[in-house]
Backbone as a chain_set.jsonl record, in Angstrom:
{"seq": "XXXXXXXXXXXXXXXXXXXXXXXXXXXXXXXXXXXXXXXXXXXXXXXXXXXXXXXXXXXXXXXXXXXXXXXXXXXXXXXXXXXXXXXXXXXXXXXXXXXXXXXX", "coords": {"N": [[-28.201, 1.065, -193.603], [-28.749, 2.318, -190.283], [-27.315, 3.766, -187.605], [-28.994, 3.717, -185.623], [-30.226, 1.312, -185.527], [-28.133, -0.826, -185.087], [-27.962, -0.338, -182.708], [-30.376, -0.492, -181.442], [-30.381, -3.717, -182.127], [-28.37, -4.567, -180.695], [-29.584, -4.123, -177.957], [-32.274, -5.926, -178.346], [-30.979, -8.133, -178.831], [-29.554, -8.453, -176.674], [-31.653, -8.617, -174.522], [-33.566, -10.56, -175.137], [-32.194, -12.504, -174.432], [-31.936, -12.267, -171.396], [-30.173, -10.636, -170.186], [-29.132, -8.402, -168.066], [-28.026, -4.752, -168.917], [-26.257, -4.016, -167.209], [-24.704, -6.496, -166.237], [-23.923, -7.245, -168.989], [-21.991, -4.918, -169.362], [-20.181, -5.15, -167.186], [-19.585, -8.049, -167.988], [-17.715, -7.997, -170.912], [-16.18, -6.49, -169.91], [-16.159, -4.058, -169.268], [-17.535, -0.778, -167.954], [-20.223, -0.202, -165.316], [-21.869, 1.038, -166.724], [-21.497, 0.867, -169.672], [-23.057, -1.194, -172.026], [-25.423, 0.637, -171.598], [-24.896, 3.378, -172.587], [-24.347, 2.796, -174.772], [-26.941, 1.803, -175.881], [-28.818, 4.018, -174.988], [-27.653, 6.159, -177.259], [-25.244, 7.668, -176.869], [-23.114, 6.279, -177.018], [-21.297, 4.326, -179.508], [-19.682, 0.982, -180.594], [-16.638, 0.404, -181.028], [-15.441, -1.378, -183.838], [-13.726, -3.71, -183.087], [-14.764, -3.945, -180.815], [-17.416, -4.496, -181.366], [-17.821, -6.667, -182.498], [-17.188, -8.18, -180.253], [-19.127, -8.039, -178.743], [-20.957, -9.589, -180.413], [-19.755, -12.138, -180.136], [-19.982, -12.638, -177.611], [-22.846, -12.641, -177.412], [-23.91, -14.348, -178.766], [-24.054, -14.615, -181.868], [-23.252, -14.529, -185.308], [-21.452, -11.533, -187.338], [-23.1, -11.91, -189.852], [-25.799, -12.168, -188.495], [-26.444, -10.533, -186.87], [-26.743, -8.589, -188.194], [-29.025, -9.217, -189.727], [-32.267, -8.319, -189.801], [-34.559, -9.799, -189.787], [-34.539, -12.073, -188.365], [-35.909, -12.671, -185.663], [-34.856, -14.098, -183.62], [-32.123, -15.442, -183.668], [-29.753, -16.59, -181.906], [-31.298, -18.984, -180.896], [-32.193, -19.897, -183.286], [-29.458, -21.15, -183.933], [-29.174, -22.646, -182.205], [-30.895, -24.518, -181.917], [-30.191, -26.003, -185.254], [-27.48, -26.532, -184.168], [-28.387, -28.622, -182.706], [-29.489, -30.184, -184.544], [-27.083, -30.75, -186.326], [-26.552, -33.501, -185.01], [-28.721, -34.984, -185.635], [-30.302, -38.051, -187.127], [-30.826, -38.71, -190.677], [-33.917, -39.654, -191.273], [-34.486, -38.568, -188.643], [-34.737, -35.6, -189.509], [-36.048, -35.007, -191.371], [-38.353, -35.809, -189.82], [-38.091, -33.499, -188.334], [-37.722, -31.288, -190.739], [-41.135, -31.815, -191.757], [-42.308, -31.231, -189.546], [-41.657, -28.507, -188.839], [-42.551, -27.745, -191.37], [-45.613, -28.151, -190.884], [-45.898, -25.924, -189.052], [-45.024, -23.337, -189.624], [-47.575, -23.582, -191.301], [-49.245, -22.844, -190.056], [-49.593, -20.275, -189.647]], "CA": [[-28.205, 0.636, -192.213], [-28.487, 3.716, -189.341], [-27.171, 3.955, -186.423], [-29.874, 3.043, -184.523], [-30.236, -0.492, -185.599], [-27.153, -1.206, -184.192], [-28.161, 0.356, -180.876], [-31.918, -1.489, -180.992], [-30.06, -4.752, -182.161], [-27.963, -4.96, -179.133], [-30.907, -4.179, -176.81], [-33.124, -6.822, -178.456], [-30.286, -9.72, -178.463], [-29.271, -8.663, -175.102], [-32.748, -8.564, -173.849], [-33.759, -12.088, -175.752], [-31.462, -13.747, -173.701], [-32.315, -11.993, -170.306], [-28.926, -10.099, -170.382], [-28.906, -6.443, -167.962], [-26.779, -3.682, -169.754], [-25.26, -3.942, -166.38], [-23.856, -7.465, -166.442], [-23.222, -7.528, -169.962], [-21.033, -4.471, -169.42], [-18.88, -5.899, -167.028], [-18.823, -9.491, -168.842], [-17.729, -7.182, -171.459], [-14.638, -5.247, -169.426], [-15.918, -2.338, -169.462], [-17.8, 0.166, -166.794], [-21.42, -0.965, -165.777], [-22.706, 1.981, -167.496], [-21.09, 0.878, -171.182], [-23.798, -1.122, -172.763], [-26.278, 1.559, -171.305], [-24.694, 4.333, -173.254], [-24.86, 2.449, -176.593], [-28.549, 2.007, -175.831], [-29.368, 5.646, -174.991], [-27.035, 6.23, -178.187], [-24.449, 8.183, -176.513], [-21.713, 5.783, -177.647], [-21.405, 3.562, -180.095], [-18.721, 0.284, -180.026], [-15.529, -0.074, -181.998], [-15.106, -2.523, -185.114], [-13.135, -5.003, -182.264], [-16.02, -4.011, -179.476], [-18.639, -5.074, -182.089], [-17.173, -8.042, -182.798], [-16.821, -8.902, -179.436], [-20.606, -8.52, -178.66], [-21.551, -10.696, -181.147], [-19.212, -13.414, -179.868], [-20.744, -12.612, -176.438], [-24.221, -12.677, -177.536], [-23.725, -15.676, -179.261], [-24.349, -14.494, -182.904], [-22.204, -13.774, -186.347], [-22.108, -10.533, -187.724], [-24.195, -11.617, -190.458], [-27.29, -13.118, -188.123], [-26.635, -9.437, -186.082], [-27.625, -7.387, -189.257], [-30.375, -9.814, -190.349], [-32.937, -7.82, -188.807], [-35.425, -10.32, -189.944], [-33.997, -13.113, -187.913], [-35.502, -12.141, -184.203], [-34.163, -14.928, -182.473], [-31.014, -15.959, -184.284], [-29.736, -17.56, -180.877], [-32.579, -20.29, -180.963], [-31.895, -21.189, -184.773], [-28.35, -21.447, -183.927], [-29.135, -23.485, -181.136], [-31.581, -25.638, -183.616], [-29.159, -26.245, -185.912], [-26.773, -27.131, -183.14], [-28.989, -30.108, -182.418], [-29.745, -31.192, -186.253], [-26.537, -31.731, -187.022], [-26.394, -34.646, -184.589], [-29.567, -36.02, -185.843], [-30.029, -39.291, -188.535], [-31.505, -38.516, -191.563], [-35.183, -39.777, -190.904], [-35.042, -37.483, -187.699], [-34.559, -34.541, -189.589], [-37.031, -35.702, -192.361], [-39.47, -35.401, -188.858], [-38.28, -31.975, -188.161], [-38.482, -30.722, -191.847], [-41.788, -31.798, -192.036], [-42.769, -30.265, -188.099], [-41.633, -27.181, -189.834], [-43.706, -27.473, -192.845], [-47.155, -27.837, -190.136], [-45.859, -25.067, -188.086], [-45.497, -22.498, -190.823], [-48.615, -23.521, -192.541], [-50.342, -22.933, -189.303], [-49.383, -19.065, -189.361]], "C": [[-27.922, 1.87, -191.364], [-28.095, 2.951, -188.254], [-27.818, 2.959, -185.365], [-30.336, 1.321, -184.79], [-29.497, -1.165, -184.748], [-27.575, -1.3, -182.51], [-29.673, -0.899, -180.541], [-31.64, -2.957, -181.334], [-29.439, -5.512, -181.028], [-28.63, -5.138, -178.395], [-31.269, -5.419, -176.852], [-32.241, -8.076, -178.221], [-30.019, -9.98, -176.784], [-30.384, -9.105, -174.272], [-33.729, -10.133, -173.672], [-33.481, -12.876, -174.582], [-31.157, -13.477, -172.143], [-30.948, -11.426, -169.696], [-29.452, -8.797, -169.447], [-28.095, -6.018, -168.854], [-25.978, -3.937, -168.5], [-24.186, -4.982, -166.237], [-23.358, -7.745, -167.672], [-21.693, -6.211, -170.108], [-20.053, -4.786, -168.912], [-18.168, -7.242, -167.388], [-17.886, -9.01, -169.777], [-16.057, -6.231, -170.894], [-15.064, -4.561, -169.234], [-16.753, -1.929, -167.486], [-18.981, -0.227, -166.79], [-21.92, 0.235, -166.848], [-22.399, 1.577, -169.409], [-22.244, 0.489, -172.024], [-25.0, -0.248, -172.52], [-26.311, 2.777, -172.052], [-24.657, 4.128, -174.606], [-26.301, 2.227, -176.486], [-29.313, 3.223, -176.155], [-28.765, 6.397, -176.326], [-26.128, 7.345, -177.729], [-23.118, 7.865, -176.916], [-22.092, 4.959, -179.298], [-20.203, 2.654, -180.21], [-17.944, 0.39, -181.466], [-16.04, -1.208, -182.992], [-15.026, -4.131, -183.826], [-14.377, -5.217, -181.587], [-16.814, -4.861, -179.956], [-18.705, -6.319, -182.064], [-17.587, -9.087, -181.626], [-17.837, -9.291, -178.701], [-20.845, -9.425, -179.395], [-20.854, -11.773, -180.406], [-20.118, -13.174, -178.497], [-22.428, -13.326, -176.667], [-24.494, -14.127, -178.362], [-24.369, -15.902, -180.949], [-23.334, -14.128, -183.51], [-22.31, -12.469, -186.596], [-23.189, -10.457, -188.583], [-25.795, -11.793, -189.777], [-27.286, -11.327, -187.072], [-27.399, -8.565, -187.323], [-28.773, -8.037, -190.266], [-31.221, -10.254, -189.258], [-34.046, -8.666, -189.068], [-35.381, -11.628, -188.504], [-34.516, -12.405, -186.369], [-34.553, -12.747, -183.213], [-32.658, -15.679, -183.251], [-29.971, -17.055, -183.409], [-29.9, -18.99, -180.717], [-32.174, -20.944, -182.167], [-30.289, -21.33, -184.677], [-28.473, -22.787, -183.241], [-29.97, -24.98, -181.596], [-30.87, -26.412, -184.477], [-28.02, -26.984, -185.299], [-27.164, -28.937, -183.192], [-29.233, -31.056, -183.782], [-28.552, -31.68, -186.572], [-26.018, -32.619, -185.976], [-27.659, -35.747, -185.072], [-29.915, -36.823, -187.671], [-31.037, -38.572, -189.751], [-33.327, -38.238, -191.623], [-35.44, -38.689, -189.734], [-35.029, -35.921, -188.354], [-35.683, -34.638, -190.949], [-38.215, -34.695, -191.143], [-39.836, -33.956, -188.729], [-38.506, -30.699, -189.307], [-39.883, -30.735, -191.353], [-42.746, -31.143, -190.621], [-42.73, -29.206, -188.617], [-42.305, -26.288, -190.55], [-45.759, -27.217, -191.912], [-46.977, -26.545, -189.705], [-45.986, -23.532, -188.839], [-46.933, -22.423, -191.281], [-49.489, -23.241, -191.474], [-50.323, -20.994, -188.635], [-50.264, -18.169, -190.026]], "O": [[-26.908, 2.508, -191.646], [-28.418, 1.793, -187.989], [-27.46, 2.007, -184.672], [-30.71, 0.458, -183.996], [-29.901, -1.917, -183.861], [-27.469, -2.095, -181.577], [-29.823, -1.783, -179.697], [-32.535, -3.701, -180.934], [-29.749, -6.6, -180.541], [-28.619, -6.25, -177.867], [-30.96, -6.199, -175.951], [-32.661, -8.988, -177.509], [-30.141, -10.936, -176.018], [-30.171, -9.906, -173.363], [-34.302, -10.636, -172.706], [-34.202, -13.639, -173.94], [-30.345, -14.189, -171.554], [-30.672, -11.868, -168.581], [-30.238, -8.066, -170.049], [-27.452, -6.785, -169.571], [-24.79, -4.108, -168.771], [-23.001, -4.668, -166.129], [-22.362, -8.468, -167.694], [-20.658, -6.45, -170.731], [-19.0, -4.857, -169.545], [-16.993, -7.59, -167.275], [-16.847, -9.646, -169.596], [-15.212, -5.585, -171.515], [-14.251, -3.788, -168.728], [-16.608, -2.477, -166.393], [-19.378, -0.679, -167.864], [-22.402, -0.164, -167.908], [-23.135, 2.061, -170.269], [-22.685, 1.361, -172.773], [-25.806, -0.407, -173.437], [-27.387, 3.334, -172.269], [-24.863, 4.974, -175.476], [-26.847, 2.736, -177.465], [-30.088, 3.477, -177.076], [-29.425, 7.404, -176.584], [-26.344, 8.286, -178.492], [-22.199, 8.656, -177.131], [-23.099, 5.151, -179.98], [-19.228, 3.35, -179.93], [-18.414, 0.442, -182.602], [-17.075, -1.833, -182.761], [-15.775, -5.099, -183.702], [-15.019, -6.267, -181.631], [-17.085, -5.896, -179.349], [-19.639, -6.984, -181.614], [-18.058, -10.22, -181.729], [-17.877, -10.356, -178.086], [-20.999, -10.448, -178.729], [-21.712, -12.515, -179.926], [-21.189, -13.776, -178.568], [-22.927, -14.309, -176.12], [-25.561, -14.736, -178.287], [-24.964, -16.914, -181.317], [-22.437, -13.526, -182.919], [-23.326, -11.98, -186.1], [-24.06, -9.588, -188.529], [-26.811, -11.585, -190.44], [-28.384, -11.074, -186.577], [-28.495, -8.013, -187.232], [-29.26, -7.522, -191.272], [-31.309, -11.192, -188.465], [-34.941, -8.207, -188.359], [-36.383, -11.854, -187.826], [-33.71, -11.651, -185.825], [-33.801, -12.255, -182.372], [-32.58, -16.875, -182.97], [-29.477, -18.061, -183.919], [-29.084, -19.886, -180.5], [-31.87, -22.133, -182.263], [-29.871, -21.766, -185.75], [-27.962, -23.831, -183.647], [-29.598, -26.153, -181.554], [-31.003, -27.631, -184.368], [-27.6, -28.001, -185.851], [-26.563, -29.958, -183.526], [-29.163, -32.277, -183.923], [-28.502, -32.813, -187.049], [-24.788, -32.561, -185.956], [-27.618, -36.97, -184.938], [-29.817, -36.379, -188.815], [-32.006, -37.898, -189.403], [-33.916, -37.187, -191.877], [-36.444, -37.979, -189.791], [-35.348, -35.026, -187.571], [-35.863, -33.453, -191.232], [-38.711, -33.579, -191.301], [-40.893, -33.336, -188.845], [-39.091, -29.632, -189.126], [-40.147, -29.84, -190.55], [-43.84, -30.618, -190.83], [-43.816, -28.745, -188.969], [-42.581, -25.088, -190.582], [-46.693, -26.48, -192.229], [-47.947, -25.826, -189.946], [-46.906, -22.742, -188.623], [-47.447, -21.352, -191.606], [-50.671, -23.35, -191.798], [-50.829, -20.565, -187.598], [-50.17, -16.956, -189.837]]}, "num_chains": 1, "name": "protein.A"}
């Protein structure tokens, strides 16, 4: 894992979810310029910092370094909703699934 993952992971989650570097820096505490300088790779965030993006961004660490996962957000947010639904409804959405895939 380099460096720059980190740096282009932030971007892309931040960006996903229509995030500036400017407002996420001060949601964030910091100076507006902070997530700007982990972008440009000038900084890079603490252990805690890291952490604390992810809770921000609304991902684990593992769904941050599974670079496969673009939207990790969305299947959170997916998931969210399944587990309120009955058996048969999720039967539906399996099998929505299974078309939607097969139609790639």
């Amino acid at each position: 894992m380099d460096v720059n993952f980190i740096r282009d992971r932030i971007s892309q989650l931040r960006t996903n979810q229509g995030i500036s570097e400017y407002k996420m820096s001060l949601d964030l505490g910091h100076s507006k310029s902070y997530v700007q300088s982990i972008s440009s790779g000038k900084a890079l965030p603490s252990m805690a910092e890291f952490l604390y993006i992810c809770e921000y961004l609304g991902v684990t660490p593992k769904e941050f370094f599974d670079g496969d996962v673009a939207e990790p957000q969305m299947i959170q947010q997916l998931v969210n909703y399944a587990l309120h639904l009955s058996t048969d409804d999720l039967l539906l959405l399996v099998d929505l699934a299974k078309r939607l895939d097969a139609k790639k």
